[in-house]
N, C-alpha and C positions, 0 to 999 in steps of 0.2 A: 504493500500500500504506500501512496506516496504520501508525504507530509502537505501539511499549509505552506510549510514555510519554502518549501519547492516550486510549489505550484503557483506561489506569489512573484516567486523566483524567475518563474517561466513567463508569467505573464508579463511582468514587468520590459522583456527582453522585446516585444513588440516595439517600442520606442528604440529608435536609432540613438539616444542619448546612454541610453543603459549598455546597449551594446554596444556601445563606443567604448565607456565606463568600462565593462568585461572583457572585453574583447572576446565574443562569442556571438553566437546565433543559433539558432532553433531551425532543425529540416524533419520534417515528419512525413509518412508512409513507407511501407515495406519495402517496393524497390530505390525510392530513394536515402533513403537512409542507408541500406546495402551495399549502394554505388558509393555515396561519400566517406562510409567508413576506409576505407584504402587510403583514401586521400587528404583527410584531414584528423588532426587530434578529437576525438572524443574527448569530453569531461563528464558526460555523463550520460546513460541511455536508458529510457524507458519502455519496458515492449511485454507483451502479453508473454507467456512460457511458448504457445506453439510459434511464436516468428522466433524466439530466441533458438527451439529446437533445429529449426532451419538452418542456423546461420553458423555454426562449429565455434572457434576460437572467436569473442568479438570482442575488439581491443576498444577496451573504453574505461575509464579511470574508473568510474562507478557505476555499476547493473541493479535497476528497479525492478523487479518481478512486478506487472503493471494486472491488475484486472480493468475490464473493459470501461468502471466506470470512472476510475485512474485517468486512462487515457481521454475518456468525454472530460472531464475537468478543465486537465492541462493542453488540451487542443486548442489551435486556432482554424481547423477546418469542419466545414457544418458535417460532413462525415467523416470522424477517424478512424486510420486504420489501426494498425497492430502494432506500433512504435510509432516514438521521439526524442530525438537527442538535441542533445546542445554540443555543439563544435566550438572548437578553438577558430578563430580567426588564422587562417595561415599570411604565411611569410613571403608575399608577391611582391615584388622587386618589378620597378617600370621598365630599369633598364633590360629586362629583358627580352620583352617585344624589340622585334629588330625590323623597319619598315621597310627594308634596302635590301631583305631577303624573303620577307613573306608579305602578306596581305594583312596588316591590320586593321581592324576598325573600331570607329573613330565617333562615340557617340556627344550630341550636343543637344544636353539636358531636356534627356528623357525623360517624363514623367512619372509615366506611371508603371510600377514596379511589375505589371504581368507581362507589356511589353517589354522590358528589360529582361524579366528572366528567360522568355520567348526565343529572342535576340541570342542570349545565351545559349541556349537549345541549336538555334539555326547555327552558329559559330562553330557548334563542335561538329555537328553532321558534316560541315560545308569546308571543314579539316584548319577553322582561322583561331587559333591558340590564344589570342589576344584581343580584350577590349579596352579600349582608351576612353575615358566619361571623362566629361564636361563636371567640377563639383555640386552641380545644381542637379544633374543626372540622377534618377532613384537610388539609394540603397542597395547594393546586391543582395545586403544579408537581411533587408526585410524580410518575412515572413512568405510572402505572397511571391515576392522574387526568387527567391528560395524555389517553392513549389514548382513557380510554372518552369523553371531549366528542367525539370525531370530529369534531374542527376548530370545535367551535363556543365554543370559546374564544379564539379570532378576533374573535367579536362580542360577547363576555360578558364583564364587568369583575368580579373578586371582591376583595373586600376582606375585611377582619379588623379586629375589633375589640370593644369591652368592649358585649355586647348590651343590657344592663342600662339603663348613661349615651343607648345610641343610644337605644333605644325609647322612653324616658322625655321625652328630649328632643323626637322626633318628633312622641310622645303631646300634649304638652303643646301645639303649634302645631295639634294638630285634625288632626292626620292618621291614619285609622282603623286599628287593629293587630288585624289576623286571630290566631287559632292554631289547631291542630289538637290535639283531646284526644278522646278515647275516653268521656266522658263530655258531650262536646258537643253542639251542635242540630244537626239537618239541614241538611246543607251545601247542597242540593236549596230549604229551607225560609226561608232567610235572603236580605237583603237585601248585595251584595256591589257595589264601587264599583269605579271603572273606575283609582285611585291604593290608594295604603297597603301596610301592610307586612304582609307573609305568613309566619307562623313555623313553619319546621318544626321537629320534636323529633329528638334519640338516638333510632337504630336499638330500642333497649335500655327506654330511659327516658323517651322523650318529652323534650317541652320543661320543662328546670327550675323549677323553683318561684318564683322571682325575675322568671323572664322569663313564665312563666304571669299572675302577676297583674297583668300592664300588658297583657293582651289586652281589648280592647272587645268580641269578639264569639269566641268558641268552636266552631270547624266541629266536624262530627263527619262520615265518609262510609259511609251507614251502607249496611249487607249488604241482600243481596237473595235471597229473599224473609228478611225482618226476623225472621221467629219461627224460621230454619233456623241451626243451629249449625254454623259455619264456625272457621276456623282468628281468633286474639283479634287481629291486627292485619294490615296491608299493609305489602310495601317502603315505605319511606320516598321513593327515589323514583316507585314506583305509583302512590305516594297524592299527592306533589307534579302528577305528571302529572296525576291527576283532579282537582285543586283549580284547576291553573293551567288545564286545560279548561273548568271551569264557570265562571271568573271571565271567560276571553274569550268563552265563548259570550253571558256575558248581555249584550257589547258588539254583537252583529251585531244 
């Protein structure tokens, strides 16, 4: 059985203040949880006895034998499964995204946290190891961000930082910087390389003015059939999905 002072523990950990404060975060359900143990410290893991019988050796500082209504408590999802833990914050270093050999990309403040962990999900499928955020960019380790990568925050590194100093810097060493804008060329139409940075915009806003004008090259993805009026824009991550599609297609 879990305590109050756990579950106070847990909740608490919703606010990005607290998890600043711990440096931890919360990923709950069976295959995700699964997936992240390999890859980051457990401090501590919550899970019913049949998901623990599943899983053999599970390295986590401390093991709760959880009954179901343990886990309805300390959940943040309207249906929980069979585990929850709380992870250490790992040790993601920016310098090691390297633009001038791979594809990274390049968010500017994202909002909202289900697109972010989405994004995340698309990055690992689409083999781009690294995300760059905007500090106004959601949270990884929200709750909700968390969830929606479905463990592919296992293989995906995000970082934070002032996008402006990155880009400029990158720019400068000859490394090509993508953006996505509504008045740009055919994405379909350009020539796109197999390194460099990819910048997506606010859900809202697009990519700011500051970071717009260190773009070398302006996608645009445009409608189909082109004379037919559609809705004025895409998710944010739809459209990272079809950018990150056409830039590995033109590797095969």
């Amino acid at each position: 059985m879990i305590s109050k002072n756990k579950l106070k523990y847990i909740h608490s950990l919703e606010l990005k203040k607290n998890r600043m404060a711990e440096q931890v975060f919360v990923a709950e359900g069976n295959k995700l949880v699964a997936d992240m143990l390999p890859a980051y410290s457990c401090k501590w893991l919550l899970a019913k006895p049949c998901w623990m019988a599943t899983q053999g050796d599970i390295k986590a500082e401390e093991l709760i034998v959880a009954e179901e209504e343990d886990i309805r408590k300390a959940s943040f999802l309207k249906s929980p499964q069979d585990v929850l833990a709380v992870f250490r914050y790992p040790d993601w270093k920016l310098e090691e995204a390297n633009p001038k050999e791979e594809l990274v990309l390049v968010l500017d403040g994202i909002q909202d946290p289900g697109n972010l962990g989405t994004i995340v999900r698309l990055a690992d499928w689409f083999g781009i190891e690294h995300l760059v955020c905007s500090p106004d960019t959601a949270d990884i380790f929200n709750p909700k961000s968390v969830q929606a990568t479905m463990g592919a925050l296992a293989h995906v590194k995000v970082h934070y930082t002032d996008l402006t100093d990155y880009i400029r810097q990158w720019k400068a060493a000859g490394v090509p910087v993508y953006g996505t804008f509504l008045d740009g060329d055919n994405l379909y139409e350009r020539t796109l390389t197999r390194n460099g940075l990819l910048v997506m915009g606010n859900e809202g806003n697009g990519v700011r003015p500051e970071v717009a004008a260190l773009a070398d090259e302006r996608l645009y993805i445009p409608n189909y059939p082109q004379e037919r009026e559609t809705a004025e824009s895409l998710n944010v991550a739809i459209a990272t999905a079809i950018l990150c599609s056409e830039f590995r297609r033109r590797l095969l």
